[in-house]
Every structure is written in C-alpha cells, then in structure tokens.
VOPAGU-2260 file (C-alpha; in pm, 1 decimal, decimal comma):
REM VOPAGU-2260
SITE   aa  ch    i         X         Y         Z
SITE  UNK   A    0   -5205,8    -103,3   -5407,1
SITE  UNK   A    1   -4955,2    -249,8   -5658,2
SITE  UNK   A    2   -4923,0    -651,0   -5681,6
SITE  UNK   A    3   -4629,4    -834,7   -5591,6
SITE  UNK   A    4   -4290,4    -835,8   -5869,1
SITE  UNK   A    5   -4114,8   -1123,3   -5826,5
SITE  UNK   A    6   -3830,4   -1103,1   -6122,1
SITE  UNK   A    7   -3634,6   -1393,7   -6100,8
SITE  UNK   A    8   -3752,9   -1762,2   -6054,6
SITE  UNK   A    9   -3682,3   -2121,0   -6201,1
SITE  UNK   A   10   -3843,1   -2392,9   -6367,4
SITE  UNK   A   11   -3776,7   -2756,6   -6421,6
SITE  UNK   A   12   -3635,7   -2676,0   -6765,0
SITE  UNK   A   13   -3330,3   -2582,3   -6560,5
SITE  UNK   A   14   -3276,4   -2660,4   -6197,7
SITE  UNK   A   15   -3657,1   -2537,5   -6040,5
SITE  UNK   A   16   -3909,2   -2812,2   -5910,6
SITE  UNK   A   17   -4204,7   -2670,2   -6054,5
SITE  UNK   A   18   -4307,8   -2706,1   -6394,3
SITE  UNK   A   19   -4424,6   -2366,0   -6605,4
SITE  UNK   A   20   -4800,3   -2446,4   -6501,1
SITE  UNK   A   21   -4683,0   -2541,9   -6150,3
SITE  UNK   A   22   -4515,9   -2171,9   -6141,6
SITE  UNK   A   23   -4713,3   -1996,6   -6254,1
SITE  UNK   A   24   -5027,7   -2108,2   -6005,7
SITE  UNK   A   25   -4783,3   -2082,6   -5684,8
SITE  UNK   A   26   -4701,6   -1725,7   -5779,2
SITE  UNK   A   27   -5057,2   -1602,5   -5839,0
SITE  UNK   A   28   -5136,5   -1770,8   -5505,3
SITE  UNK   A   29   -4861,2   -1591,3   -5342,4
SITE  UNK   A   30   -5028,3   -1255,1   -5467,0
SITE  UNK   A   31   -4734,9   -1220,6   -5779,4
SITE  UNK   A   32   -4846,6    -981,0   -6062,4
SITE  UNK   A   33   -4560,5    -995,4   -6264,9
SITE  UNK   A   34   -4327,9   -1262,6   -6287,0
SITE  UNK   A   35   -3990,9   -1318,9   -6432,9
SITE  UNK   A   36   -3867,6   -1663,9   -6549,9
SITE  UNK   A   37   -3497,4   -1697,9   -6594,0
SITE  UNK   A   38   -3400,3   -2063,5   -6619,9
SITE  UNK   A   39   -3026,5   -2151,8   -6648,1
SITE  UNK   A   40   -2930,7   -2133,2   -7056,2
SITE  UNK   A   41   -3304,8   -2268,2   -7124,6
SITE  UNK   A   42   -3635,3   -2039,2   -7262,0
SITE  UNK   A   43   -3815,3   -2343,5   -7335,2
SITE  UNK   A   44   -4065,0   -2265,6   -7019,4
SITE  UNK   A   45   -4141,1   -1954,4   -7162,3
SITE  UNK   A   46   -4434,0   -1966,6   -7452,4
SITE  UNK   A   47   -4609,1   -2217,9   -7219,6
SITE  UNK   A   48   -4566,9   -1923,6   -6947,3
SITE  UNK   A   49   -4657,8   -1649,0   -7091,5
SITE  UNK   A   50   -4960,9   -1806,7   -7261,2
SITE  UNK   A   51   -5117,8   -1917,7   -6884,7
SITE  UNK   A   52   -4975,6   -1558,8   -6764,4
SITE  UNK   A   53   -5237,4   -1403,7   -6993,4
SITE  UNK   A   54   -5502,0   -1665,9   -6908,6
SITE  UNK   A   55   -5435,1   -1596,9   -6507,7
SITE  UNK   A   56   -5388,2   -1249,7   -6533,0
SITE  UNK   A   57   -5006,5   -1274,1   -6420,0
SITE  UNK   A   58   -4730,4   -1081,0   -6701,1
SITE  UNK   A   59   -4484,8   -1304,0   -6729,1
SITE  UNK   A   60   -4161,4   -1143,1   -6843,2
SITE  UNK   A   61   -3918,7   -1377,6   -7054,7
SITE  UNK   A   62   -3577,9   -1400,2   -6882,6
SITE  UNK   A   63   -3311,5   -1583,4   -6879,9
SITE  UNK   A   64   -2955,8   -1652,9   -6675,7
SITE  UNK   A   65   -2659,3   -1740,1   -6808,7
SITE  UNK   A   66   -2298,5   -1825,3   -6672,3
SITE  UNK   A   67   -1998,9   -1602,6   -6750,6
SITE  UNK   A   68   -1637,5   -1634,7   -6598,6
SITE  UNK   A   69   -1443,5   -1393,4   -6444,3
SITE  UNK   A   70   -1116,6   -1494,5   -6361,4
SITE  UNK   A   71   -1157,3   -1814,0   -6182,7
SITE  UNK   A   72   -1462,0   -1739,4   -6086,4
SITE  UNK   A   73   -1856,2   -1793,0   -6222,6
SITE  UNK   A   74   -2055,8   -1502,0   -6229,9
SITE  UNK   A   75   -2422,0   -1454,8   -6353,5
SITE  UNK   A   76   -2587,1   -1264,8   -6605,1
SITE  UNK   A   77   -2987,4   -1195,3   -6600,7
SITE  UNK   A   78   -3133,4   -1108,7   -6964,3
SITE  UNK   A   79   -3471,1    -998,2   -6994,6
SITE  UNK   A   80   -3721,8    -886,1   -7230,2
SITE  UNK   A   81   -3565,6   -1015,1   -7530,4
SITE  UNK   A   82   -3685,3   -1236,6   -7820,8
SITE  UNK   A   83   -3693,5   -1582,3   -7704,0
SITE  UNK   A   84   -3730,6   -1691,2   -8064,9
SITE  UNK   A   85   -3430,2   -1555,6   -8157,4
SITE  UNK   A   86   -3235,7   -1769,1   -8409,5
SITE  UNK   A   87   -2878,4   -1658,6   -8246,5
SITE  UNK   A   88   -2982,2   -1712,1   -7882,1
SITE  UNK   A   89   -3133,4   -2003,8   -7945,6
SITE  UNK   A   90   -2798,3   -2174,1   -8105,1
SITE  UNK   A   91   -2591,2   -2019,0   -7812,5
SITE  UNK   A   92   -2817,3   -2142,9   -7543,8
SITE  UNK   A   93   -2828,4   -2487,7   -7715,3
SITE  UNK   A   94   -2459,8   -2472,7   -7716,5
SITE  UNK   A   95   -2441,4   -2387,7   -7359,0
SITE  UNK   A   96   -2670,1   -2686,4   -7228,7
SITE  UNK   A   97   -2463,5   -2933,7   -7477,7
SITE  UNK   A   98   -2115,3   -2783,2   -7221,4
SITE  UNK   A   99   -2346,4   -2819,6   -6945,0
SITE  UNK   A  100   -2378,4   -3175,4   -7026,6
SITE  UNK   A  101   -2026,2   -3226,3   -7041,8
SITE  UNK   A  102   -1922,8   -3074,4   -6736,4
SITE  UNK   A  103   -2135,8   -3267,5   -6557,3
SITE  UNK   A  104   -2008,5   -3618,9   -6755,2
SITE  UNK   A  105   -1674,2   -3447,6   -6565,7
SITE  UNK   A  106   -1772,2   -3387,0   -6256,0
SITE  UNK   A  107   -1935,4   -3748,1   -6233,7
SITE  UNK   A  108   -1599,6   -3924,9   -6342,7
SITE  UNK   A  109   -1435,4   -3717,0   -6108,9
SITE  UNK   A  110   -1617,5   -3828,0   -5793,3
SITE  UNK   A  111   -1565,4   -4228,1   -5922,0
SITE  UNK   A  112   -1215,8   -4118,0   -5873,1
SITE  UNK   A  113   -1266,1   -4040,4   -5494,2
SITE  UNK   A  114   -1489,2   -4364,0   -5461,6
SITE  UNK   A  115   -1849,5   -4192,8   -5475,6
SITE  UNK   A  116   -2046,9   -4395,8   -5715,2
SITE  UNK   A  117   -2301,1   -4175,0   -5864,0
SITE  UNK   A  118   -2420,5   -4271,0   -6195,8
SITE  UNK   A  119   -2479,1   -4026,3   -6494,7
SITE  UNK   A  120   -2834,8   -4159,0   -6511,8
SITE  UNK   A  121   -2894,5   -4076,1   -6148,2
SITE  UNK   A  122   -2810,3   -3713,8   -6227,0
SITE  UNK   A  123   -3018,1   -3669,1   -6537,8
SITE  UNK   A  124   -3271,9   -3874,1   -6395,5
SITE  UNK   A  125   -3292,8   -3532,3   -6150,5
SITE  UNK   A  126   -3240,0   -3274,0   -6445,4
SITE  UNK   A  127   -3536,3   -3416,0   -6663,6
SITE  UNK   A  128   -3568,0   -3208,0   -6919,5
SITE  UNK   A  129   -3365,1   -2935,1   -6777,8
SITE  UNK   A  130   -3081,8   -2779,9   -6853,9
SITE  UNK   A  131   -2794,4   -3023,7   -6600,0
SITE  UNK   A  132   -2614,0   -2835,1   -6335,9
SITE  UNK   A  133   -2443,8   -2896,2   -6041,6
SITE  UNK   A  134   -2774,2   -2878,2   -5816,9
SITE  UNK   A  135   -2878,5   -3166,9   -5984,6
SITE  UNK   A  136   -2567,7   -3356,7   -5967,5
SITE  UNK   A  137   -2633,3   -3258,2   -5543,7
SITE  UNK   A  138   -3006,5   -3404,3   -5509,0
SITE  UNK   A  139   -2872,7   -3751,6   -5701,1
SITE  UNK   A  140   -2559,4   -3750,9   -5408,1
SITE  UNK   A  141   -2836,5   -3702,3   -5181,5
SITE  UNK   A  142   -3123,1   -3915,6   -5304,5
SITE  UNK   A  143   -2900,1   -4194,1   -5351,5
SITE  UNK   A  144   -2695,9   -4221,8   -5006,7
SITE  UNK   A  145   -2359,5   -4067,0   -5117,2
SITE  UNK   A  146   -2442,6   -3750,5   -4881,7
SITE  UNK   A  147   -2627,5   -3674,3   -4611,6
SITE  UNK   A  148   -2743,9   -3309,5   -4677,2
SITE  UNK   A  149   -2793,9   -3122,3   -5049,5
SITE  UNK   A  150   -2548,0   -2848,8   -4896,7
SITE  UNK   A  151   -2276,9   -3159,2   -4796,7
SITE  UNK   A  152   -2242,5   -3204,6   -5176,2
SITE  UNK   A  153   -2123,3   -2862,5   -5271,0
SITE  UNK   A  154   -1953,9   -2831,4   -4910,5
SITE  UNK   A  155   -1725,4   -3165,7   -4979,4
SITE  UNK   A  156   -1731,4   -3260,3   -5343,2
SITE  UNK   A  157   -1895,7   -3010,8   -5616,0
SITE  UNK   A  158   -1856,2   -2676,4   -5462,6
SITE  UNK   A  159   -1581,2   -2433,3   -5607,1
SITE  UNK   A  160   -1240,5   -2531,0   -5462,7
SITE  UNK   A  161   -1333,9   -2893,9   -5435,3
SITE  UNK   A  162   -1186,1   -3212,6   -5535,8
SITE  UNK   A  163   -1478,1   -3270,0   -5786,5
SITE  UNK   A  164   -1508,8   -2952,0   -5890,7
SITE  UNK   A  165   -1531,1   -2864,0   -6277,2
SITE  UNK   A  166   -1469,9   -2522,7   -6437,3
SITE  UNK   A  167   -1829,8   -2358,8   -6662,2
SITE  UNK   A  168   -1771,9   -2340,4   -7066,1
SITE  UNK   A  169   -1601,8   -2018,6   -7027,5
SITE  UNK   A  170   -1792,6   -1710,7   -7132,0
SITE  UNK   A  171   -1721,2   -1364,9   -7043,5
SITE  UNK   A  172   -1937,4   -1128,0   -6912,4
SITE  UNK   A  173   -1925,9    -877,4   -7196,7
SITE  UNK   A  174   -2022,8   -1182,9   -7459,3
SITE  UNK   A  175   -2321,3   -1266,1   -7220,3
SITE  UNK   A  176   -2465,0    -896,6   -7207,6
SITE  UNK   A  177   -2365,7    -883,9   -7589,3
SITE  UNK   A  178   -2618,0   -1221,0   -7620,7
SITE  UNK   A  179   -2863,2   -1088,6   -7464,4
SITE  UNK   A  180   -2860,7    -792,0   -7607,2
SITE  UNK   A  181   -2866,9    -941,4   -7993,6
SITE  UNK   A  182   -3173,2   -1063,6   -7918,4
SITE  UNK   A  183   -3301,3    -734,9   -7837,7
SITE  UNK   A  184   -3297,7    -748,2   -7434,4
SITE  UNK   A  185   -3162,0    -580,1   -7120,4
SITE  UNK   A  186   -2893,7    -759,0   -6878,7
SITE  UNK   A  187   -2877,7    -738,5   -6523,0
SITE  UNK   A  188   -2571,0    -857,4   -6245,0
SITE  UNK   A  189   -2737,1   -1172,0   -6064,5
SITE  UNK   A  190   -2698,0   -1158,5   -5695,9
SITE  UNK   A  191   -2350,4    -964,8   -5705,5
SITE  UNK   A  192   -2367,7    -973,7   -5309,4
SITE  UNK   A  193   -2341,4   -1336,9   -5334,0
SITE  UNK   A  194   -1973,9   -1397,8   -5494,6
SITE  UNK   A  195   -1848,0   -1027,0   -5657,0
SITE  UNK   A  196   -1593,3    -787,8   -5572,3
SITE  UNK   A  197   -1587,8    -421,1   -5612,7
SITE  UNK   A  198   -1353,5    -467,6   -5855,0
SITE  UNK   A  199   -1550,0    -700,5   -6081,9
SITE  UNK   A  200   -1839,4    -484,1   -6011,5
SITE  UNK   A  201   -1678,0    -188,9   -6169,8
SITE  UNK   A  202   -1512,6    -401,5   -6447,4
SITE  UNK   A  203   -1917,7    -569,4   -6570,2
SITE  UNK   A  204   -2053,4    -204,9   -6539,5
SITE  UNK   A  205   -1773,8     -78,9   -6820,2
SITE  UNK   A  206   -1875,9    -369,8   -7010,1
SITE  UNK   A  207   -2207,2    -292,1   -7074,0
SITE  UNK   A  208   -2481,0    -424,2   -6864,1
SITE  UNK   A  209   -2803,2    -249,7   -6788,6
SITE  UNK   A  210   -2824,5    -318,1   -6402,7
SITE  UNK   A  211   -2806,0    -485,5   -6094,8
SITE  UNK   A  212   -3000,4    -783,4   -5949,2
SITE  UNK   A  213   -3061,3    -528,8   -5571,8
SITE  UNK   A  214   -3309,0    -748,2   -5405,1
SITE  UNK   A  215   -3261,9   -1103,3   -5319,7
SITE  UNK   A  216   -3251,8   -1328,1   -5066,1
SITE  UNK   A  217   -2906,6   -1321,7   -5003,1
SITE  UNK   A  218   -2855,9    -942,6   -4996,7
SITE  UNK   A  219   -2907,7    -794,0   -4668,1
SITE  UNK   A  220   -3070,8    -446,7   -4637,5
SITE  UNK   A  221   -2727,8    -296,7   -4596,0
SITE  UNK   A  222   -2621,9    -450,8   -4932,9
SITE  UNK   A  223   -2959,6    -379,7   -5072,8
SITE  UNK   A  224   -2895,9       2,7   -4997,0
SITE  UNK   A  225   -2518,3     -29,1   -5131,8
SITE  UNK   A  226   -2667,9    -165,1   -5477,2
SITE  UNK   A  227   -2910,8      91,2   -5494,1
SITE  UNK   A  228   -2672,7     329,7   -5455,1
SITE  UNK   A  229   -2425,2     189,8   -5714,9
SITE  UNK   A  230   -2698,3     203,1   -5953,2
SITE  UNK   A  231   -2806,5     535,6   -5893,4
SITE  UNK   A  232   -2449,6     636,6   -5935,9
SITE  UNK   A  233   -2404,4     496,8   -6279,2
SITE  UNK   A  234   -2722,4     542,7   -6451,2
SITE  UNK   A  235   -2806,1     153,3   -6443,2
SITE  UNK   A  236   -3130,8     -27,4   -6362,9
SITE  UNK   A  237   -3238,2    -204,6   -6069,6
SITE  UNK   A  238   -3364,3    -569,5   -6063,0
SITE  UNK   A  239   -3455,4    -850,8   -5819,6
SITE  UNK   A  240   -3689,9   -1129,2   -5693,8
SITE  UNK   A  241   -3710,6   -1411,2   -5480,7
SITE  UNK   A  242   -3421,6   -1636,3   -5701,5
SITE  UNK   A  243   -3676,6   -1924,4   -5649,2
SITE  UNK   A  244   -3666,4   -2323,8   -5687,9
SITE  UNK   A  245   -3824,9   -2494,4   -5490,8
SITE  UNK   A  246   -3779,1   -2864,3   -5385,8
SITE  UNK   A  247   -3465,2   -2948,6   -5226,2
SITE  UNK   A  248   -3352,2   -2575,5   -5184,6
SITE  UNK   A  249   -3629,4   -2579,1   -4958,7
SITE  UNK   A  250   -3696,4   -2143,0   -5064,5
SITE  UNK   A  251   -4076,6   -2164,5   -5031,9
SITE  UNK   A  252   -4064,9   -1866,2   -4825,5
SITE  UNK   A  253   -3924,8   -1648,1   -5043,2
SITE  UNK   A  254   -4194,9   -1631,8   -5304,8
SITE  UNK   A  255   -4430,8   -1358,3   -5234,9
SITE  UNK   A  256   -4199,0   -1216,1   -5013,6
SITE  UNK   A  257   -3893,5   -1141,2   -5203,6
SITE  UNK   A  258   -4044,4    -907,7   -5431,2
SITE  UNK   A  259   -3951,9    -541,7   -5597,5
SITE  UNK   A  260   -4199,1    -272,5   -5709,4
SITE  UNK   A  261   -4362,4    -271,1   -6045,6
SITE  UNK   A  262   -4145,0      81,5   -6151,5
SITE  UNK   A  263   -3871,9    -118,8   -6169,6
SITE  UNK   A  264   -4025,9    -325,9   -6410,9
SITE  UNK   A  265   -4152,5      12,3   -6580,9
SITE  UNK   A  266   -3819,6     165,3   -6595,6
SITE  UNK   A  267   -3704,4     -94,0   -6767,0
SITE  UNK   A  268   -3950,2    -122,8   -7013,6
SITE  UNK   A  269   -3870,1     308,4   -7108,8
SITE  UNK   A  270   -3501,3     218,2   -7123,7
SITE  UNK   A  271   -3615,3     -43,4   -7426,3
SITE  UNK   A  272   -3945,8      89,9   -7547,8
SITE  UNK   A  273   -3938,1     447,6   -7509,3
C-alpha cells in the first residue's frame, strides 16, 4: 500500500511550531512518505529537511507559499519543486519577509491607537526566526493578556476588515507563478475554497498556474469533488495536504490524515521532468 502524502506543512521559519527536525519526526510517526514544506516567503527549513528526509527515509519536496493580491483581497500561491538556491527567489523572498516586517511594525502601531499595548518585541519574540505574520502578531495578543482566544485577535483586531488591519506588499498572482516558475518550479492555488471566487478562479487559471491545492482541511468533500473537477476541465494539476502548524492552531489532527495519493506527486513530477 502507498504511504501517506502530506504536501503542504509549516515550520518555525514561518508561522509552524515545529522546527525542520521536529517536522520531519512527527510526519514519519504519522506514517508520511512524502512531505511538502511550504513556509510563508522562507526556504531556509529546506536543506536541513531534505537532508534528515533522506536519512529517515521521508522525500521531502521543497515548497514554498507566497502572498499575492487580488483586488482587495490576499490570495495564496504554492510553488514547488523549484531551486531553492535560486539567486532570483532568494532576493524576492528576502524582499518579501523585509514587507512582512513592516506590516507588522503597522499593524502593532495601529492597535496602540485603539489602546492594546502589544510590543514589537512581544511579536517577534513569537516569530523567532520566522518569517512575521499576522499569526504571530495573534499568539503575542494572546500570550500577553490583550485577548482571550488566538481566533479573538483576527475576529476583533487583525483579521481582514478590522480596525488593525494592514494590507500584504502587493503582488499579483501572475508575478507569484512567474517567481516560482524562474526558479524552475510548478505553482498551485492554496486552499481556493477558503477565500476565492469563481471569478478569481478563472482569472489565476488564465494566468498561468499549474493547479489547485484540492485537499485540505477546509475543503469539504463537495468542494473537494468541485476542484477536482475544475482541474480535470482545464488540464491543471491537483495538490493538497494537511496545511499544518501546530501549536496554537491546535491542527494536530490533521497530519496523517489530511493526505493525497503519491500520483499526484508523480504527475507532477512528468509535467516538469518528462
């Protein structure tokens, strides 16, 4: 019987709890086979990754996930299989975490405007080394009193729409796939069941990406079936995995049991390799 494909999980180089080695074990104990890391703008998790993959018998596939605009509205790109090496992704990415940083300097002052005293230190305390985003900007609100629940953050203060609220370094969706593919890789619609319209759907698929994130935890069967089917129609590949973090987000459960079948991860490998 085939092992377990889980292609889409997160470190602490971007907003996971587990380090690379920490990964890495949980998903062999959870019966993974292949494994796909795609931290937020960050590859750094990767050669350490890949290196233990080999020495526990787990192929880990280099990924990454990056955060395009449509409208007023963040979508995300998947990339894998490319070069994490490469020169040019590696000065976009950098350039990505530096906005990152910048948003979240934002998003801090704005809260000291509606009397919520979270520090900046607090909130890179909780990145680490990782690439900032707003879940860590959450788990400081939470660790430190200024919310009751990680959810009551994004619900009251950080979430889209809310008085806190700070727009991504706008990046389209067609410069993403275009990123990802300079560096020789494949790009896939992260959980488009979770924020994207037909519409947008059809507008990402002219602009060039390879396929569509169909399982995760978010997507019921029904939506699982209509993403298939969307796929099939136009030619594109199909991707997904448990979207795991750990920690906070409290989504133990999905690892190991959020998973695809390995001829996904074969079909893409033709569509580059072949």
């Amino acid at each position: 019987m085939a092992g377990k494909v889980d292609l889409h999980t997160h470190t602490t180089y971007s907003d996971g709890a587990l380090t690379p080695y920490e990964l890495v074990i949980k998903a062999k104990k959870a019966g993974i086979e292949i494994l796909g890391i795609a931290d937020h703008d960050n590859v750094t998790a990767l050669e350490e990754s890949i290196t233990l993959g080999v020495q526990e018998g787990i192929e880990v596939i280099a990924g990454v996930e990056l955060s395009a605009t449509v409208g007023d509205r963040d979508i995300h790109i998947l990339g894998y299989f490319f070069d994490y090496q490469n020169p040019t992704l590696l000065d976009y990415l950098a350039l990505f975490r530096k906005e990152r940083l910048k948003r979240a300097e934002r998003i801090v002052e704005k809260l000291h405007h509606l009397r919520v005293p979270l520090s900046m230190d607090a909130v890179l305390d909780q990145a680490g080394v990782g690439s900032v985003g707003r879940p860590h900007i959450a788990n400081a609100l939470l660790d430190t009193g200024l919310t009751d629940t990680y959810l009551e953050a994004f619900e009251k203060y950080i979430g889209y729409g809310c008085p806190a609220y700070e727009k991504k370094f706008q990046l389209s969706p067609e410069e993403a796939v275009n990123i990802i593919a300079s560096a020789g890789g494949i790009s896939f619609l992260a959980h488009p069941g979770k924020y994207t319209s037909e519409a947008v759907l059809m507008q990402l698929i002219k602009g060039g990406v390879d396929g569509i994130e169909v399982v995760h935890p978010s997507h019921s069967p029904e939506l699982q079936e209509y993403y298939r089917n969307v796929a099939s129609h136009y030619y594109l590949l199909e991707s997904g995995g448990s979207d795991f973090h750990g920690g906070k987000k409290n989504d133990d459960w999905a690892l190991g049991t959020v998973t695809v079948s390995e001829s996904l991860v074969d079909a893409m490998k033709r569509r580059l390799f072949a």
